[in-house]
N, C-alpha and C positions, 0 to 999 in steps of 0.2 A: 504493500500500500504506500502511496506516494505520498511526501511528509505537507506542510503546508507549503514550505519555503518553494519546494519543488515545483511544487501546483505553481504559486508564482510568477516563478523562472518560468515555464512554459507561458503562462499568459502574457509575459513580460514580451516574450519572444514573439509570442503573434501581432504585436504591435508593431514591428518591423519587419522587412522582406527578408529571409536569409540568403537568398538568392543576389547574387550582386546583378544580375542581369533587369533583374525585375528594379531594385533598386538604381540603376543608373538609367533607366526609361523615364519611371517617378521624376526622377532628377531634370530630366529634358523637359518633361511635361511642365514640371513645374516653373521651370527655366524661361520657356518659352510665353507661360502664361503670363509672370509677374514682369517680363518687357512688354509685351502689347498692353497690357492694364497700367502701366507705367506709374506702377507704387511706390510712393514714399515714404522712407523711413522716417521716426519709426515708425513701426506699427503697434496695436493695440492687442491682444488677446480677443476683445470683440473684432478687432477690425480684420483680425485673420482668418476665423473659422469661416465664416460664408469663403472666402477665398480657397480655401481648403475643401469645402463643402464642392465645391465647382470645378475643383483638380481631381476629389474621386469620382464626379459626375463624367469628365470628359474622359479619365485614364480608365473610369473602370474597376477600377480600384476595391479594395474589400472599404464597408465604411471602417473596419478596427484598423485602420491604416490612418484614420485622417489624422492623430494624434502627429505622428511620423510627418505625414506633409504638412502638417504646422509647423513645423520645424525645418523643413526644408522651406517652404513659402517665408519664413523667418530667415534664412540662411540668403537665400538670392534677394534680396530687398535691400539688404545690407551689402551686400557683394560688390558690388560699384563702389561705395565709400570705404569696406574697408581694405580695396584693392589700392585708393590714395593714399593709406596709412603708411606712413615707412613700418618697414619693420621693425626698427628699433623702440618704436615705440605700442610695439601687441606684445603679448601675452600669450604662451598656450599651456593649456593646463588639462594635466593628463590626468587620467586614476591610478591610483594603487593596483585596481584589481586584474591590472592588466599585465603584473605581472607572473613568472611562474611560481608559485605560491610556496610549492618544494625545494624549490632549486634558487629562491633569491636569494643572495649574500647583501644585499642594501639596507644600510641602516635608514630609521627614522623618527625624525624631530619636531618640532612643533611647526616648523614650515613644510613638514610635508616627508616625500619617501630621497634619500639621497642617494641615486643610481649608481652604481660598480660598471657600466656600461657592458654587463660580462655575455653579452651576447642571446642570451636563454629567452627573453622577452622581449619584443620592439621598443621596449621604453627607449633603452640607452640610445639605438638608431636616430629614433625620432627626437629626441632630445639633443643628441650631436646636431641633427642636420637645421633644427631650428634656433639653437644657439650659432651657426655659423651664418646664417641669411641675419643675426641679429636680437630674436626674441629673446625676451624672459622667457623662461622655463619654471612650472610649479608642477610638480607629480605630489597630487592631495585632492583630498574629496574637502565637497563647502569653499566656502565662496569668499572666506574670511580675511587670507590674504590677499585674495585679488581687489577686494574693496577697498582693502588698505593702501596697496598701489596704486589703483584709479584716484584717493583721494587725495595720494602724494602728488599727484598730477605726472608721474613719472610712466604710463602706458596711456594709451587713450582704444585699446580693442581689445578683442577678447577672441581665441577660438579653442573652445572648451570641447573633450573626447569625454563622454560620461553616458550612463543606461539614461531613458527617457525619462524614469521619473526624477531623480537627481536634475535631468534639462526643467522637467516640469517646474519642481520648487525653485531652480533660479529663476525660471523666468521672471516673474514679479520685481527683483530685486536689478538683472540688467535692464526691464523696462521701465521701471521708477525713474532710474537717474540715464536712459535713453543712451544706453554704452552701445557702440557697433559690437556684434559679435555673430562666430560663427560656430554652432555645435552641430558636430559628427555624432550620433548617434552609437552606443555600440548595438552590434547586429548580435552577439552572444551574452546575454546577462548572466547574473549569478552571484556576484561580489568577487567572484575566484575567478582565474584565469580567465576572464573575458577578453572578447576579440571585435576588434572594431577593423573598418574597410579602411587598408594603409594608403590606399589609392588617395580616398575623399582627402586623407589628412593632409598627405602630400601636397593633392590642389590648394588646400585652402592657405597653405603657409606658402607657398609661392605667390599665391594670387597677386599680382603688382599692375599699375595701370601709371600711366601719364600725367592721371590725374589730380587737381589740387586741391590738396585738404591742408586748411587752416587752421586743424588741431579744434582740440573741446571748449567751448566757452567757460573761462576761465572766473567764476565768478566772487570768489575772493579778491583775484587782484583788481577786477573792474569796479568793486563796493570800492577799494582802496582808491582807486583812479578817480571813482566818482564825488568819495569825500573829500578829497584834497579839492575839488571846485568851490570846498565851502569854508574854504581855510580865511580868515581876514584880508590875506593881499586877493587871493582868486575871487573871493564875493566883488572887491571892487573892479575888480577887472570887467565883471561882466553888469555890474548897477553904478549908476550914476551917482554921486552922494555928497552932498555938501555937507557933512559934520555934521548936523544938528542932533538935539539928543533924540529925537523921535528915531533919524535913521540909525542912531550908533545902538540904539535896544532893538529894531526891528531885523538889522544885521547880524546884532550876537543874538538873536534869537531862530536865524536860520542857518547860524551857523554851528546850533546845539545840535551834538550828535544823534543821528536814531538809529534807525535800522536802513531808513534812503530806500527801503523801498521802489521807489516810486520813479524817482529820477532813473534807478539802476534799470528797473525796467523799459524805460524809455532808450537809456543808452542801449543794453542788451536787444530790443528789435532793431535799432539802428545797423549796429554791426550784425546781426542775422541777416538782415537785409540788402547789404553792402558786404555779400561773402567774408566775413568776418573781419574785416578789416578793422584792424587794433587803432587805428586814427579815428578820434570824435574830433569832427571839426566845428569851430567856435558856434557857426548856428544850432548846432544839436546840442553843443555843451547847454547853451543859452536856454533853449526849450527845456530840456530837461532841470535847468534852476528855476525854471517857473513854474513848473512840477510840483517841487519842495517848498516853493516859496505859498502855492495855494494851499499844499497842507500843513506847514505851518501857521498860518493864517487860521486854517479849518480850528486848529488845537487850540489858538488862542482864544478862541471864542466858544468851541465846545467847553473846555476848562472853566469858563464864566456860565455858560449856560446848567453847566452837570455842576457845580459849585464845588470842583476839584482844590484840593489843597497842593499837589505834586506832580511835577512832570520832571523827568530825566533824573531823578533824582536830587531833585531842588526845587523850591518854591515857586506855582506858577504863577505867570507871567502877573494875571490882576492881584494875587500876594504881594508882588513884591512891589507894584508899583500903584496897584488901582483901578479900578474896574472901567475909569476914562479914560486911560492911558492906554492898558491893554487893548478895548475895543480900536482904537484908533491905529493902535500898531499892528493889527490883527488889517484892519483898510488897507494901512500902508502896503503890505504884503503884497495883498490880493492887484493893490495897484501897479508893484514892481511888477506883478506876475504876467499882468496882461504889457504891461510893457516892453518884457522881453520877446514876448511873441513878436510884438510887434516890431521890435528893431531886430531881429533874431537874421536876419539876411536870407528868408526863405522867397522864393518867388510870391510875385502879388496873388497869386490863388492860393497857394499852400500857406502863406499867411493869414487867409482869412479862412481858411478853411478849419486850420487850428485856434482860430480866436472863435470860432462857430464851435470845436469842440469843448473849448477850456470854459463857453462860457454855458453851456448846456450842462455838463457836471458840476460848475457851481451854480445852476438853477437845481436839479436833481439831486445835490446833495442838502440844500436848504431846503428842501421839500420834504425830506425825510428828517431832517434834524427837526422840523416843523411840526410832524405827527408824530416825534418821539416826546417833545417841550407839549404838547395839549396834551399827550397820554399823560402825564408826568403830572398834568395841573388834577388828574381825577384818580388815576390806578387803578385802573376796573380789570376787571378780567380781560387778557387778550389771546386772540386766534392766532396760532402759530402763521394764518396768512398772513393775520397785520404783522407781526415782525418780520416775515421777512419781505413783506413790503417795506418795511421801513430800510430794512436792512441794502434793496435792492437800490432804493434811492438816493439811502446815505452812504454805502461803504461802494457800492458798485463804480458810480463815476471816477472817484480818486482813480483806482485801475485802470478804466477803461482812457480816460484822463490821458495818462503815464502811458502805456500802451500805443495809443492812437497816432498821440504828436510823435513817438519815436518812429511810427512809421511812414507817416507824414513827411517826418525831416528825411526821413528815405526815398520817398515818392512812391510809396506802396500806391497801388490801384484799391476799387472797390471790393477788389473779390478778397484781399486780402483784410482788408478793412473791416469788412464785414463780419469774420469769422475773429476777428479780433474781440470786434463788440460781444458774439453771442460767449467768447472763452471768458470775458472780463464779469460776465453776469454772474455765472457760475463761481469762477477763484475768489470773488469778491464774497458772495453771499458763503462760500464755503469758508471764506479768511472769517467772517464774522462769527459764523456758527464756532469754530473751533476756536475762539476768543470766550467765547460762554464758554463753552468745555473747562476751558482753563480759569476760566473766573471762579466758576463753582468747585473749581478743585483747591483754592486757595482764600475759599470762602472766610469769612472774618477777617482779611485783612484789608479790605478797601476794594472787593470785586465788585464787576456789577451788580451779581446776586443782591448782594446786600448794600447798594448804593442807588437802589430805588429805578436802573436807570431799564428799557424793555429789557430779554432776555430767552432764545429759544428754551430753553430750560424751564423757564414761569410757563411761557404758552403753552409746553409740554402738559406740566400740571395741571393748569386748568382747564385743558383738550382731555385728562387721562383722572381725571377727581373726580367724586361728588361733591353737589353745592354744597355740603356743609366742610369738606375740605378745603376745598377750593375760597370760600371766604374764608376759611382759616388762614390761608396766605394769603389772600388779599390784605386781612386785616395784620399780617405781620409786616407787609411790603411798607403798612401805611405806620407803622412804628416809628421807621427809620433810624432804627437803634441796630447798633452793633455788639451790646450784651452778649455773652457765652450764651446764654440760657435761649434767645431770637436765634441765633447762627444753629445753634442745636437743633432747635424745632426744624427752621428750614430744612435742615439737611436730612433729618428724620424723613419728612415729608417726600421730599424729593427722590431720597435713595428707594424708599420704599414705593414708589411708582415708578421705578427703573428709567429714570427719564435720560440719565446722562448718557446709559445705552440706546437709548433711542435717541437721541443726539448724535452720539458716535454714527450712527445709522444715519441719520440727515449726512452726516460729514463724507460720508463716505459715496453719498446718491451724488453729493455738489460734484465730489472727486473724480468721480467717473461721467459726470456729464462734460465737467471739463474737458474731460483727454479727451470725448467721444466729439466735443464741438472744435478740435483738431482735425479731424477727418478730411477735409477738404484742400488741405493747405497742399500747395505743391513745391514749396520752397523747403529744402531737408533741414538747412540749417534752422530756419524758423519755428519748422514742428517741433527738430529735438530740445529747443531752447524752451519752450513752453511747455512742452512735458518735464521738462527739469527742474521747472518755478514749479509745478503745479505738486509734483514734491517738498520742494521746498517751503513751500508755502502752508500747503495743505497737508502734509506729513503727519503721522501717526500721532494719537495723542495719547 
C-alpha cells in the first residue's frame, strides 16, 4: 500500500508533462501565444489563469496541466526583460533535492547547500556554468536569501529550479514586489533526487538580448533625491520669497520631514514614463513640490479642524503659533502650490491641464473633509458607505493628485491617464482603510478610534451590532474621553464583533482591485512600479 507522501509525488507528477517532447510543444504554444496577445509584465495570478485557461483550450492540453502553463505563461512575459538583464546582476537558485542524496559529500549552512562540484548531481555543472556567464548562485529551498539580495539592490532577477508547489508559494512574494523571474519546473518530484529539464535551464541562463534595461526602480535613493528638494537652499531654488515671517514658517513647515509620499510618486511615474531615466528635470522637480506643498497645506488645516495637538513629532502648526497664523500659512501653501504649476515650464496645455487636476482634488478633498467636520458636529451612526465616501473624497485626490501631474510632466496620453485615476481610487481608499487598522491597534494613544474622528472600524460596528450596542458606542464616541476604563469598553466591543478582521478583509478587496485596475497598462516599466507602491503602500498589516 502506497504511503501518503507517495500518493503525492504521483499527483505532484501529473501536474507536469514527463515527457520532454510534450513539454517543449506546451513551451511553443505558449510562446507563440503570449507574443500575439503582447503581454505585459507583470502579471497578476488573476491576470494569468484565463490566459492559461486559453493555452489548454488551443494545445489540448489535460486541464491538471494548466497549473504548469501558468508558469510557463509566467516565464515568457518576462522573457524579453529578463533577456536585458546583465547577468551579473540574476540570480539562480537551485534545490537541494536535486542532489544524489547517497553519494553527496556537500556541506551545509545557513545560506544554503555548499557544492564539492564532485560530479554525481548536475548541481556543480550548472552552478560552474552560471557563475562563469556571471550569476549568483544559491542551492537552498525559501526564498529568504534571495529577498535579502533583491533588497540589497545587488540582483534585480531571478530564475528559480524548484517542484511546482514550492513555485506556487513564491509566487505571491516575486509578485508583490514585481521581480522578473524565470522558474523551471522540476519534471520528477519527491524532495530526493529530483530531476529537472537541463535543457530549459540552460536557455534561460543564457537568454541575452540587445536590449535596454534601466535596472529596478530604486526607491530608497529617489525618497533621498526627492527630500533633499526640501532642504532650505533647494525650497528656495524652486519658491520665490522675500523673508517675511509668514514665508520663513510656511517654508520650514514644508520643509518638515514625512514620508513625501506624494511628490515621490509623482517623480516615480515620471521616470517610469521617460524609460527610467534617473534625471528629474526642474519642471517635474517643480510639480512634484506643489504636491507637498498642497498637502502640507491639507495638515495645517486638518490639525485645526480635528483639534490635533502633534505632528512630526512637535507641536502643531496652530500650537505653536495660532489658529490665524496657521490658517493663513496653511493659504500660503496652497498658493505656492498653484504657482509652481504655473511657472513649472510645462507646455501651455499641460499647464492647465495640471492646474484643472490640482484644482479638482483640492475641490474633492474639501468635500470630504466637509462631510467628515458635519458628521463630527452630530456622531450618529455611520454606513460603512459614508466612510468610504468620505474617504474616496478626502484621501483619494492627494494620490491621484501626485500620480497625475507626474504623468502629465511626462506627456502620458489618456489611456494612460485614465487607469491612473481608476489605481488612485482604490490605493487611496485602501491607504485609508489600513490607517484605521492601525489606529485601532494603538488605540488609547491618540488614534482615531478614540479621537472622535469617522473610522471603517465604527461603520463596521454599527453595520455588525444591535441598537442597543450600537448606541452603546455611539454614546462612548460622544464621551470623548481617553480613560482606560472608555479605551476598554471600545475594544471589548469591537474585538468581539471581529471587525478589525473584517477590515483586514476590506484591505485586502482595495489591494486586489488595485493591481486588477493595472491591467490595461502597456508600458512595463509603469505597471511594475505600481504594483511595487501598491505593496508598499498597502502591505500586510
Amino acid at each position: 500500500m502506497k504511503t501518503a507522501k507517495e500518493k503525492q509525488v504521483e499527483t505532484d507528477q501529473k501536474s507536469l508533462p514527463g515527457i520532454r517532447e510534450e513539454r517543449n510543444r506546451l513551451l511553443a504554444i505558449v510562446r507563440d501565444y503570449v507574443k500575439e496577445q503582447k503581454l505585459v509584465p507583470p502579471l497578476s495570478m488573476e491576470e494569468m489563469v484565463p490566459h492559461a485557461d486559453k493555452v489548454v483550450e488551443l494545445s489540448g492540453a489535460e486541464v491538471g496541466l494548466r497549473d504548469f502553463i501558468i508558469v510557463l505563461v509566467g516565464n515568457e512575459v518576462w522573457r524579453d526583460t529578463m533577456a536585458a538583464i546583465p547577468f551579473e546582476r540574476r540570480i539562480l537558485l537551485l534545490p537541494k533535492c536535486l542532489r544524489s542524496v547517497g553519494e553527496c559529500q556537500a556541506e551545509i549552512d545557513e545560506f544554503g547547500l555548499l557544492c564539492k562540484e564532485c560530479g554525481r548531481c548536475p548541481i556543480g555543472k550548472l552552478q560552474a556554468e552560471a557563475e562563469d556567464l556571471g550569476y549568483v548562485v544559491l542551492i537552498a529551498e525559501g526564498a529568504t536569501v534571495v529577498t535579502k539580495l533583491l533588497e540589497s539592490g545587488k540582483v534585480d532577477a531571478v530564475i528559480g529550479v524548484s517542484c511546482m508547489e514550492t513555485l506556487e508559494r513564491s509566487f505571491p512574494h516575486m509578485a508583490a514586489d514585481a521581480i522578473p523571474g524565470i522558474a523551471i519546473p522540476l519534471f520528477m518530484d519527491g524532495c530526493v533526487n529530483t530531476k529537472v529539464d537541463l535543457d530549459w535551464v540552460r536557455d534561460a541562463l543564457r537568454l541575452r538580448s540587445n536590449g535596454k534595461w534601466a535596472g529596478r526602480l530604486d526607491f530608497d535613493k529617489l525618497r533621498s533625491d526627492v527630500e533633499s528638494w526640501f532642504n532650505s537652499s533647494s525650497i528656495l531654488s524652486f519658491i520665490n520669497s522675500s523673508g517675511t515671517p509668514t514665508e520663513k514658517i510656511a517654508l520650514s513647515w514644508l520643509g518638515k520631514t514625512g514620508k513625501r509620499w506624494r511628490p515621490l510618486l509623482s517623480a516615480c511615474v515620471f521616470r517610469a514614463l521617460n524609460d527610467m531615466d534617473p534625471i528629474i528635470p526642474e519642471p517635474m522637480k517643480k510639480l512634484a513640490v506643489a504636491v507637498e506643498c498642497f498637502h502640507k497645506a491639507s495638515l495645517v488645516h486638518d490639525d485645526i479642524e480635528d483639534n490635533d495637538d502633534f505632528r512630526y513629532g512637535d507641536m502643531t502648526l496652530h500650537r505653536q503659533y495660532g489658529i490665524p497664523i496657521a490658517l493663513n500659512v496653511g493659504d500660503l501653501l496652497l498658493g505656492i502650490g498653484y504657482g509652481l504649476i504655473a511657472d513649472s515650464g510645462l507646455t501651455e496645455g499641460n499647464t492647465l491641464e495640471a492646474l484643472k487636476v490640482a484644482s479638482a482634488g483640492h475641490h474633492g478633498l474639501c468635500l470630504g473633509q466637509g462631510d467628515e467636520l458635519s458628521w463630527m458636529r452630530k456622531r450618529e451612526a455611520l454606513s460603512l458607505e459614508q466612510v468610504l465616501n468620505i474617504f474616496s473624497l478626502k484621501t483619494v485626490p492627494a494620490f491621484n493628485v501626485a500620480l497625475q501631474l507626474g504623468a502629465i510632466g511626462a506627456g502620458a496620453g489618456s489611456d494612460i491617464r485614465d487607469v491612473l485615476e481608476t489605481f488612485s481610487k482604490s490605493l487611496g481608499i485602501g491607504y485609508q482603510i489600513r490607517d484605521d487598522i492601525l489606529d485601532f491597534r494603538q488605540m488609547g494613544d491618540g488614534s482615531d478610534v478614540n479621537s472622535l474622528r469617522p473610522s471603517v472600524l465604527f461603520a463596521l460596528v454599527c453595520e455588525n451590532s444591535a441598537n442597543a450596542e450600537k448606541e452603546n458606542v455611539i454614546n462612548l464616541w460622544h464621551l470623548q474621553a481617553r480613560e482606560e476604563h472608555v479605551v476598554n469598553e471600545i475594544r471589548r466591543i469591537f474585538t468581539g464583533l471581529h471587525v478589525e478582521e473584517k477590515a483586514v478583509q476590506l484591505l485586502h478587496h482595495y489591494r486586489n482591485e488595485a493591481i486588477r485596475s493595472l491591467n490595461p497598462l502597456r508600458n512595463a516599466y509603469l505597471k511594475t512600479f505600481l504594483r511595487r507602491i501598491v505593496s508598499r503602500i498597502l502591505g500586510d498589516v
